[in-house]
Every structure is written in structure tokens, then in C-alpha cells.
C-alpha positions as CSV (number, residue, x, y, z in Angstrom):
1,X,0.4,32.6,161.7
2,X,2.3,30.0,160.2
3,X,0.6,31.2,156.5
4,X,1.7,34.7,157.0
5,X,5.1,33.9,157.6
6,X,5.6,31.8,154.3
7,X,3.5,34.2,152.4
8,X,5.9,37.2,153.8
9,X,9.2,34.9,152.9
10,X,7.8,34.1,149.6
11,X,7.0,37.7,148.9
12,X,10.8,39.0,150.0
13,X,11.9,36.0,147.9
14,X,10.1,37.5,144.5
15,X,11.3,40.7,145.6
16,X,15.3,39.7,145.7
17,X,15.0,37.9,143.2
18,X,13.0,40.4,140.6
19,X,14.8,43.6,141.5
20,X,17.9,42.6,139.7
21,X,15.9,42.1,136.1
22,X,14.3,45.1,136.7
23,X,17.2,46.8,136.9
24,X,19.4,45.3,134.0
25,X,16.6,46.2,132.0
26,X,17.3,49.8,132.7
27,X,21.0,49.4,131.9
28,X,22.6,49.4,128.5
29,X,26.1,48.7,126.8
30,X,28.2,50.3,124.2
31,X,30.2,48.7,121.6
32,X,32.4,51.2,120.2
33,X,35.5,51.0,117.9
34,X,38.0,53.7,117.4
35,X,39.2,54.5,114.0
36,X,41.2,57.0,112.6
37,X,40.0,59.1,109.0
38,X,41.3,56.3,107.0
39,X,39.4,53.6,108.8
40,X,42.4,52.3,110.7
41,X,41.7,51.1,114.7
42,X,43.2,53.7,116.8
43,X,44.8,51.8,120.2
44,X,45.1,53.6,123.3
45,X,42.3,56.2,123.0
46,X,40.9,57.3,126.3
47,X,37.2,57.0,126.3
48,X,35.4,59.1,129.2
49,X,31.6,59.1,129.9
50,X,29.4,61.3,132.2
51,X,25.8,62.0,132.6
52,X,25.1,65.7,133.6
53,X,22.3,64.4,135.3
54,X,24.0,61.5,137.3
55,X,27.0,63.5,138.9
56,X,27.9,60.2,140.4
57,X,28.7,58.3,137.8
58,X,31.9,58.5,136.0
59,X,33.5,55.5,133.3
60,X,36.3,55.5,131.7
61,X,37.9,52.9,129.0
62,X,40.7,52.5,126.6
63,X,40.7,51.3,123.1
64,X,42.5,48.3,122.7
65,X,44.8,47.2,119.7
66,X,41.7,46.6,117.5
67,X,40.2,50.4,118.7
68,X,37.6,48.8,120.3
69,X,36.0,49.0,124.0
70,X,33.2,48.4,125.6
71,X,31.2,50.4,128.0
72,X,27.8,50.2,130.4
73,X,25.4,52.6,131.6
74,X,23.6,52.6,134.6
75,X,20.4,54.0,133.3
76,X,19.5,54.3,129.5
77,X,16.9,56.9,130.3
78,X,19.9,59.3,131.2
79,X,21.9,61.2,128.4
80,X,25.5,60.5,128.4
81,X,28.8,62.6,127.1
82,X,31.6,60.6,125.6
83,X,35.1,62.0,125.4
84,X,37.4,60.9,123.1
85,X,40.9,61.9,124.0
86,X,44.8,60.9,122.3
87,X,48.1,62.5,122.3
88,X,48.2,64.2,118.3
89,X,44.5,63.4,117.8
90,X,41.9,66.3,118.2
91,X,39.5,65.7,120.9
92,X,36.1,64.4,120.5
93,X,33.0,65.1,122.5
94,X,29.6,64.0,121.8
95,X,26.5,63.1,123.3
96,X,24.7,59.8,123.6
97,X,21.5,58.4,124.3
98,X,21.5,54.2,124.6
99,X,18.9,52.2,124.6
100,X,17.9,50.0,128.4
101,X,18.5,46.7,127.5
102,X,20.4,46.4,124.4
103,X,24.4,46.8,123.4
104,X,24.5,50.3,121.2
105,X,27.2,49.2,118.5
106,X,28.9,52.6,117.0
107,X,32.0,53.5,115.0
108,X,34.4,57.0,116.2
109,X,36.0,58.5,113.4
110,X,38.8,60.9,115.2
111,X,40.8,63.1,113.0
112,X,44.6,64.2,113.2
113,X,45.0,67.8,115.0
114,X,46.7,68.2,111.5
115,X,43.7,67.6,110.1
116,X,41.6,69.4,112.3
117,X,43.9,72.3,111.6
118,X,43.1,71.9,107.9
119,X,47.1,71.2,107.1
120,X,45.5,68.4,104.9
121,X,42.5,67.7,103.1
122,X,39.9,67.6,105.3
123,X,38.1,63.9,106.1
124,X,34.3,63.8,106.7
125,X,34.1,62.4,110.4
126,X,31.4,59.8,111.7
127,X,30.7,56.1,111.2
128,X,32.7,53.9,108.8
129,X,31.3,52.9,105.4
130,X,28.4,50.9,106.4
131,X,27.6,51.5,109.8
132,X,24.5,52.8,111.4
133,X,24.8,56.5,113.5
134,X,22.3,57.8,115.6
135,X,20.4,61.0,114.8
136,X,21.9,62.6,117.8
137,X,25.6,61.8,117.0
138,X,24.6,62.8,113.3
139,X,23.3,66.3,114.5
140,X,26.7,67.0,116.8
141,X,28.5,65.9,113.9
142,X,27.0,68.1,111.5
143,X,27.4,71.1,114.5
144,X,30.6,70.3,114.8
145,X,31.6,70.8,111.0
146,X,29.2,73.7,110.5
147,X,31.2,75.3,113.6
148,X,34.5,74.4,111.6
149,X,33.2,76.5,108.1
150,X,32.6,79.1,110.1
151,X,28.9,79.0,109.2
152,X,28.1,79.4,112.9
């Protein structure tokens, strides 16, 4: 009797103490800096993310001085939506997809509404000189413009 007792409290034991590895290996992180078409960090951009597939879960973050935040996910296999939102800056909405385990790192370019509104010379958006995008942001992106031509 004696045995299945400390065999049961060993078990539960395993179990509490495994359950939280299991599941920070299904959540992720994102890095993310906020710059504007020049490269400059934008401060006080409203970052929101959703997964239409998790109708609970809701974040929401603001760039600091630098433009940069940070940001977890409760389950990388989920797609996510960011929303990028600033007085006098058009808004930007994109999906995601982050990998379980890691910390995404990604530059957002957001453009003027000037600029949007083609008042100026028009800035290519996306990642800053050097940095890595992923193929899904790459494919919104190149949506996004397409949808701006007018080749949609």
C-alpha cells in the first residue's frame, strides 16, 4: 500500500512539475521595433494582437521611445493578426505565424497617411536594411502594395 502511495505522489510530482515545460514550449515571443519610412523608432504605437482562432485571447503593447515592444503568444501553432495603430500614421494589419519556443525578432515599417495618400514619394514598406521578414509578412506586404496600384 505503502508503494502505491509513493509511486502515485511521485507520478503527480512528474506531472506538476512537466506540464509547465510542455507548455512554454508551445508559447512564443515577439521582438518587434517600430520605425517609421526613414528608419526612425516610432514611440507610442499601439500594437494589438488576436488569433481568430483563440477568441479569448487579446494583447496589446506600446512602442516605447526606441519603437520597440515585446509581445507573447499563448500557442505558436495559432495564426495571429497584429495591428499597428498611431495618430497621423496609416494603419497596419498583418498576419503572423511565430515559432513555439523561440523569440520572433521583426522590424514594422509604418508610413505617414501623407504617404499613404501618395502626397509624397511613395516608401517601399517592410523590414529595415538588413533584417530578415517572413514569407507571410512578405506576401501581405506585396498584397497590400499591389491593392495600392490598383493592380487588384
Amino acid at each position: 500500500m505503502r508503494r502505491i502511495v509513493l509511486l502515485m505522489s511521485v507520478t503527480t510530482l512528474v506531472a506538476l512539475i512537466a506540464a509547465p515545460v510542455v507548455h512554454a514550449q508551445a508559447m512564443a515571443r515577439l521582438s518587434g521595433q517600430v520605425v517609421d519610412s526613414s528608419g526612425e523608432p516610432i514611440e507610442g504605437v499601439t500594437i494589438s494582437a488576436i488569433s481568430p482562432e483563440l477568441g479569448s485571447f487579446s494583447s496589446e503593447k506600446t512602442s516605447n521611445r526606441k519603437g520597440r515592444f515585446t509581445m507573447a503568444f499563448p500557442d505558436a501553432a495559432l495564426p495571429y493578426v497584429l495591428t499597428f495603430t498611431k495618430e497621423g500614421l496609416a494603419t497596419l494589419e498583418l498576419p503572423v505565424q511565430v515559432t513555439a519556443g523561440d523569440t520572433m525578432r521583426q522590424v514594422f515599417t509604418l508610413l505617414s497617411t501623407a504617404e499613404v495618400a501618395g502626397t509624397q514619394p511613395e516608401q517601399p514598406a517592410g523590414p529595415a536594411p538588413g533584417q530578415r521578414v517572413s514569407r507571410v509578412v512578405a506576401v501581405y506586404n506585396e498584397g497590400v502594395e499591389a491593392q495600392q496600384l490598383g493592380d487588384l
